[in-house]
C-alpha positions in Angstrom: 81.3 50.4 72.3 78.4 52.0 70.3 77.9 49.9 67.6 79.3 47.2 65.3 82.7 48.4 63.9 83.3 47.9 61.3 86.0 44.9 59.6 87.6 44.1 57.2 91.0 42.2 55.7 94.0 43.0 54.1 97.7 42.4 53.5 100.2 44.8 54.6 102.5 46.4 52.5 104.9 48.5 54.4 105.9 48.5 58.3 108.2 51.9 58.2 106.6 54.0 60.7 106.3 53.3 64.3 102.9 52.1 65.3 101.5 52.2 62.2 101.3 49.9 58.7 100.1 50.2 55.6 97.2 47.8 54.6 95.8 46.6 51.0 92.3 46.1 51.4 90.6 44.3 47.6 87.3 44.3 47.2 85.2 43.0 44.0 83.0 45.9 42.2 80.0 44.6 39.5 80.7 46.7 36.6 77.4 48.7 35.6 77.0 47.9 32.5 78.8 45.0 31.2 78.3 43.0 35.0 82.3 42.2 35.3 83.6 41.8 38.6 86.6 43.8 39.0 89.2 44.0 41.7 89.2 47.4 43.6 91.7 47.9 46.3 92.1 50.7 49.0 95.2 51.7 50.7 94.4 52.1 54.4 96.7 53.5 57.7 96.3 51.1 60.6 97.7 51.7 64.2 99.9 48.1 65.1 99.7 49.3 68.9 103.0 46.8 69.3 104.5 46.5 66.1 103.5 43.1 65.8 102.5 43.3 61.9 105.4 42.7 59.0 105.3 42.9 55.3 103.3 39.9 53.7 100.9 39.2 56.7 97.6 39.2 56.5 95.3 40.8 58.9 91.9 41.8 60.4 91.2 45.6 60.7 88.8 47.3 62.8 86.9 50.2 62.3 87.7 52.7 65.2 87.9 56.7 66.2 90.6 58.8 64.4 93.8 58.4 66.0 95.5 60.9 63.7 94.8 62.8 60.1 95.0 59.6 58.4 94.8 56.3 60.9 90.8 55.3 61.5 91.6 51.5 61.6 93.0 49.2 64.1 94.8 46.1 64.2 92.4 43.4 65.4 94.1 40.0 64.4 97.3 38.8 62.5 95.5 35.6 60.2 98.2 34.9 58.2 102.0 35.8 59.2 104.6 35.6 56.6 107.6 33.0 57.4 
């Protein structure tokens, strides 16, 4: 490994494709000006090597190299899974 991937964790919010999910990454942004916190949140591709992940659970994601046009994250950990 070269360095320190990257981490970070989300929920996931769709399963359909094969290999892959869907992950909701928040994040809270100071506003400039008026210093309110404010929820940002990123939709990311993430390659679920054995389609461990469903809807609901929440996960660990890994920074890694791009896998296709859109995946550059990896499954690392489920935290949370979803009854």
């Amino acid at each position: 490994m070269r360095g320190k991937a990257k981490t970070r964790e989300g929920v996931v919010t769709s399963d359909k494709m094969d290999k892959t999910v869907v992950v909701v990454v928040e994040r809270l942004v100071q506003h400039v000006k008026y210093k309110k916190h404010l929820k940002r949140r990123t939709k990311v591709k993430v390659h679920d090597e054995h389609n461990r992940c469903a809807i609901g659970d929440r996960v660990l994601i890994a920074e890694t190299r791009p896998l296709s046009r859109d995946k550059r994250w990896t499954v690392r950990a489920i935290l949370e899974k979803v009854a």
